[in-house]
C-alpha positions as CSV (number, residue, x, y, z in Angstrom):
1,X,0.0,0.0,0.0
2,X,1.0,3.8,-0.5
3,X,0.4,5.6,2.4
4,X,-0.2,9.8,2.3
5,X,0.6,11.6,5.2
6,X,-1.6,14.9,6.2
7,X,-1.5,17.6,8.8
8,X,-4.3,19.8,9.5
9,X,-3.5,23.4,11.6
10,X,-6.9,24.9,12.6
11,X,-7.4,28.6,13.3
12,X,-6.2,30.1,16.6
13,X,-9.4,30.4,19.3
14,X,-7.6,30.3,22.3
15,X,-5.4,27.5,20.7
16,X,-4.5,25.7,17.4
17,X,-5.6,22.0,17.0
18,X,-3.5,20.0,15.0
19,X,-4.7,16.9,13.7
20,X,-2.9,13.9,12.1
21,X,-3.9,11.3,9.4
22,X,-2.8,8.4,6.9
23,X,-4.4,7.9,4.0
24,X,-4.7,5.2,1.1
25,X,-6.3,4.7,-1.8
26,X,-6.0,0.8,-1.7
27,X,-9.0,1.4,1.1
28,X,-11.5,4.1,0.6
29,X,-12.1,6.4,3.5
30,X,-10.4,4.7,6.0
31,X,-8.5,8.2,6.9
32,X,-11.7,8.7,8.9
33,X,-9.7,6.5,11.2
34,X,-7.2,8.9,11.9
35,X,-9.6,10.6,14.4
36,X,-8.2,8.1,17.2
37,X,-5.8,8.6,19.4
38,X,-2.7,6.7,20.5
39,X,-4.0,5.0,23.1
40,X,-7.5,4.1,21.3
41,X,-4.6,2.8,18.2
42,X,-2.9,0.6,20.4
43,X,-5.2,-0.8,22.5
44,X,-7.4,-1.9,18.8
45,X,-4.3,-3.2,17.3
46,X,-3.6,-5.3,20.4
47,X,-7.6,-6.6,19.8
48,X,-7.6,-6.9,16.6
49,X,-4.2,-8.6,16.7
50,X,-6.3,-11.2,18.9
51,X,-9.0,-11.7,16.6
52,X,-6.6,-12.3,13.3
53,X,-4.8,-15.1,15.7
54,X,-8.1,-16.3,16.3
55,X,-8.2,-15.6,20.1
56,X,-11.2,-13.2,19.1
57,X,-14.1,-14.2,16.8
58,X,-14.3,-10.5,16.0
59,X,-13.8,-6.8,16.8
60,X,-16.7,-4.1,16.7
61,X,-14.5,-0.9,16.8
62,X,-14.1,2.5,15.0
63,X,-14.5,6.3,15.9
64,X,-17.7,8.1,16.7
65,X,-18.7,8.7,13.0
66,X,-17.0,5.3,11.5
67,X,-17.8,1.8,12.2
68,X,-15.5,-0.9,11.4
69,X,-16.4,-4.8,12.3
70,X,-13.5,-7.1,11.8
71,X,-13.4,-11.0,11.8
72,X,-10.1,-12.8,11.3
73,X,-10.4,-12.2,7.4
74,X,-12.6,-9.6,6.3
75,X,-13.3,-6.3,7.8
76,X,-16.7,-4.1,7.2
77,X,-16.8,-0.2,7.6
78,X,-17.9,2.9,6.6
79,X,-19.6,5.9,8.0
80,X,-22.5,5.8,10.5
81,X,-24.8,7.9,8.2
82,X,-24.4,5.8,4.5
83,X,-25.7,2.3,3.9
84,X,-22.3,1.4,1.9
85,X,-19.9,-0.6,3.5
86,X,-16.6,-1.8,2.1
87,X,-15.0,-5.1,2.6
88,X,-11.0,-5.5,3.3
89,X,-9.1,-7.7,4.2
90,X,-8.3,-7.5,8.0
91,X,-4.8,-7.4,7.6
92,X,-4.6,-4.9,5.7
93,X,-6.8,-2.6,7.6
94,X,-4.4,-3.7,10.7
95,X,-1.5,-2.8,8.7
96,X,-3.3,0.5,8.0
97,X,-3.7,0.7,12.1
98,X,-0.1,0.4,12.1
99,X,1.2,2.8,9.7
100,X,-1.5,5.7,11.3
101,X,0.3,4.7,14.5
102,X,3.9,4.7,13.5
103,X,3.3,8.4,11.9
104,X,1.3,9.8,15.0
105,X,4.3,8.4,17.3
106,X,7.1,10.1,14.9
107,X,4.8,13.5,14.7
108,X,5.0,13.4,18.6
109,X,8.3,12.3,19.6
110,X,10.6,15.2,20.4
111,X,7.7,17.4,19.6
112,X,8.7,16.5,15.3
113,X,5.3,18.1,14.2
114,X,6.0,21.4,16.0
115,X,9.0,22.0,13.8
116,X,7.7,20.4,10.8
117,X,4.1,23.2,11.2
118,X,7.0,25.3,11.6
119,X,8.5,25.0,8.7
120,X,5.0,25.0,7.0
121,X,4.0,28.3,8.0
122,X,7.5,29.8,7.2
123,X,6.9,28.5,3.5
124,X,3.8,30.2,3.5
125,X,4.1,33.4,4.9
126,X,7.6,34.0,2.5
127,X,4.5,33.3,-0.2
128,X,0.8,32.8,0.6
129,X,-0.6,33.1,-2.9
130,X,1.7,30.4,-3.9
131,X,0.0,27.9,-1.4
132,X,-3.6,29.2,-1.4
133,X,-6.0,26.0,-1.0
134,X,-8.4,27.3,-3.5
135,X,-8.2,30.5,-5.5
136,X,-10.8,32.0,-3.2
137,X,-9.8,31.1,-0.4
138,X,-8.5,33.8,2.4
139,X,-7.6,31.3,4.9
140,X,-6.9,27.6,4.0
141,X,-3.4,26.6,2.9
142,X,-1.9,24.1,1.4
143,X,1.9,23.1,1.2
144,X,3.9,19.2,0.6
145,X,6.9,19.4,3.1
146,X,8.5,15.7,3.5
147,X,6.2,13.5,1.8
148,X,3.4,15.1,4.3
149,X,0.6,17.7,3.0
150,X,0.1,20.6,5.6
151,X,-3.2,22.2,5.3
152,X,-3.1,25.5,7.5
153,X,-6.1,28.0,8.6
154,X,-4.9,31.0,8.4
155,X,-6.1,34.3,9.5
156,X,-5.0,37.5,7.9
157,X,-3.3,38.8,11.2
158,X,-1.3,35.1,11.6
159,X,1.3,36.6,8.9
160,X,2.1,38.9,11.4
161,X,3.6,36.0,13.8
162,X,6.9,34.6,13.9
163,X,7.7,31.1,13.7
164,X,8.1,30.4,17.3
165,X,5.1,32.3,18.1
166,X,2.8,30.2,15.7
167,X,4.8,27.5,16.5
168,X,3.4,27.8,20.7
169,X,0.2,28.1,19.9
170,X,-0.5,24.5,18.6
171,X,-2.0,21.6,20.9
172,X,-1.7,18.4,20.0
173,X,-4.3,15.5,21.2
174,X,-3.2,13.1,19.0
């Protein structure tokens, strides 16, 4: 499988959320499973590892929004709200599991995705029009750093930050 790595900066409230996803065309919308967390990752993949050994007969799991029902073979999901559910195989959805995890865990250690947002930003701001999202867009931008697409929100005054300052305003609950 080909895996593509994305970043999302949201606009500054009283902080910026960053979010952190894997994606692959080899199984349609299965980025939606990039909503979980490290711990939700691990503790699945430990499950899941269980039913594809056969300890488990299956899995229910997923996020909120995305269901995903696993037996040692095939795996079911999709979205809550659509009747369409794809069928994968369960290893490679647990391979998916795995990569998700493996980026999430390099975005985090050292604090990687602060410096790599960073750099982002610095790229835009030396050019915004160059990385516009869409050509009427004000505040969405998008840049490939590293194999990974960034997509920033981006208010007007946000040019007026430096690096470090954008930089401290990020959270990460990934």
């Amino acid at each position: 499988m080909i895996y593509e790595y994305q970043i999302l900066v949201t606009n500054y409230s009283i902080n910026r959320a960053v979010m952190i996803g894997v994606s692959t065309s080899d199984l349609n919308q299965a980025s939606a499973l990039s909503d979980m967390n490290l711990s939700h990752i691990t503790e699945t993949l430990g499950e899941l590892n269980a039913v594809i050994a056969g300890q488990l007969d299956y899995l229910n799991w997923g996020t909120d929004l995305f269901y995903v029902s696993s037996d040692t073979t095939i795996s079911r999901y999709g979205d809550f709200d659509k009747v369409e559910r794809y069928e994968v195989p369960t290893l490679g959805l647990r391979d998916f599991l795995i990569e998700l995890k493996n980026f999430k865990e390099q975005c985090h250690a050292g604090d990687y995705y602060k410096t790599i947002i960073g750099q982002a930003f610095t790229a835009i701001k030396a050019n915004p029009l160059q990385y516009k999202r869409w050509p009427t867009s004000d505040i969405y931008y998008l840049i490939t750093l590293n194999n990974i697409t960034f997509t920033l929100v981006l208010e007007p005054n946000d040019f007026n930050l430096t690096e470090s300052q954008y930089v401290a305003q990020l959270k990460s609950e990934f």
